[in-house]
C-alpha positions in Angstrom: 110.4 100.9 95.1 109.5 100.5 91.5 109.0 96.8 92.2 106.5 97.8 94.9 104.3 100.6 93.2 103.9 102.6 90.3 106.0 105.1 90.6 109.3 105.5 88.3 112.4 106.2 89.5 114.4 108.5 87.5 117.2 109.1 89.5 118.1 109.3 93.6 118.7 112.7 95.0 119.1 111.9 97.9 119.9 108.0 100.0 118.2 108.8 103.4 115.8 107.0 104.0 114.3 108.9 107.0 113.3 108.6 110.6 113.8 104.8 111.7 112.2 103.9 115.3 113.0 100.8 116.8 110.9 99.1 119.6 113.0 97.3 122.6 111.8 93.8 120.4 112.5 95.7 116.9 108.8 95.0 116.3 105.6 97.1 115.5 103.9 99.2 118.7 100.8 100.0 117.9 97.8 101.0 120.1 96.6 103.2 123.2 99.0 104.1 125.9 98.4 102.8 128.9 99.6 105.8 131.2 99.3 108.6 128.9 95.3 108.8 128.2 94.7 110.5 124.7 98.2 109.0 123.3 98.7 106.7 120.5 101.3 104.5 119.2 102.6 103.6 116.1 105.9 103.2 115.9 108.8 100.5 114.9 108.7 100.3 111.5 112.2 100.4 111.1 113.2 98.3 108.3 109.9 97.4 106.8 107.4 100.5 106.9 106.7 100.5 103.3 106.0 97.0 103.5 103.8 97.6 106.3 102.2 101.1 105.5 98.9 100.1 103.7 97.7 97.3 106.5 99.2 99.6 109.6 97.3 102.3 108.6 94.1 100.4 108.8 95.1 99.5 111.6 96.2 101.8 113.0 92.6 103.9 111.9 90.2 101.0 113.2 92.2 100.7 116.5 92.2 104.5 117.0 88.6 104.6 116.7 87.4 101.7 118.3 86.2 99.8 115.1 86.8 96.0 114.9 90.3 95.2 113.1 89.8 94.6 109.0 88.7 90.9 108.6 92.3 90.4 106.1 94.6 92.0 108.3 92.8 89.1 111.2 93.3 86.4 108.6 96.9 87.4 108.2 97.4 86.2 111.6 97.7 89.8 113.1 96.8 90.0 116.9 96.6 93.8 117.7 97.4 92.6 121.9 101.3 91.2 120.6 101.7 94.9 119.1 100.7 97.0 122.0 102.9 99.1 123.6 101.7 97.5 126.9 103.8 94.4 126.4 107.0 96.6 127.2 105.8 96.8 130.7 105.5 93.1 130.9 108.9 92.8 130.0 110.7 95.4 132.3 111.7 96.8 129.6 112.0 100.7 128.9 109.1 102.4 127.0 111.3 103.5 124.3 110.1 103.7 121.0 
């Protein structure tokens, strides 16, 4: 973490980590639900949601409110229809997130 950001780390009180979700594909869901209107996903960060934080949560806000995507997060080769939850129902797979 201290690698990542300004913050110094003293000492660890405590290891855990905290909640971990996991997607069917162990990637990102992120976006509108299509059965349940008013619901939004983002989930699956598992592993990699400090990496992810900064650029998910624009992404997350712009998706949410029906703004375009940020221009860098497009240039990073991020294609907000591979992370919707939708693609689970493509699959057959369970909605679980």
């Amino acid at each position: 973490m201290q690698q990542a950001l300004d913050i110094e780390v003293r000492r660890v009180e405590h290891s855990w980590a905290g909640l971990r979700t996991f997607t069917p594909d162990r990637s990102l869901a992120i976006g509108w639900d299509p059965k349940t209107e008013g619901f939004f996903w983002n989930v699956g960060q598992g592993g990699y949601g400090i990496q992810t934080a900064p650029a998910l949560g624009r992404l997350a806000a712009a998706l949410a409110s029906g703004r375009p995507v940020p221009d860098d997060i497009l240039r990073e080769g991020v294609d907000p229809a591979l992370l919707a939850k939708a693609r689970f129902a493509t699959q057959g797979q369970a909605a679980a997130a």
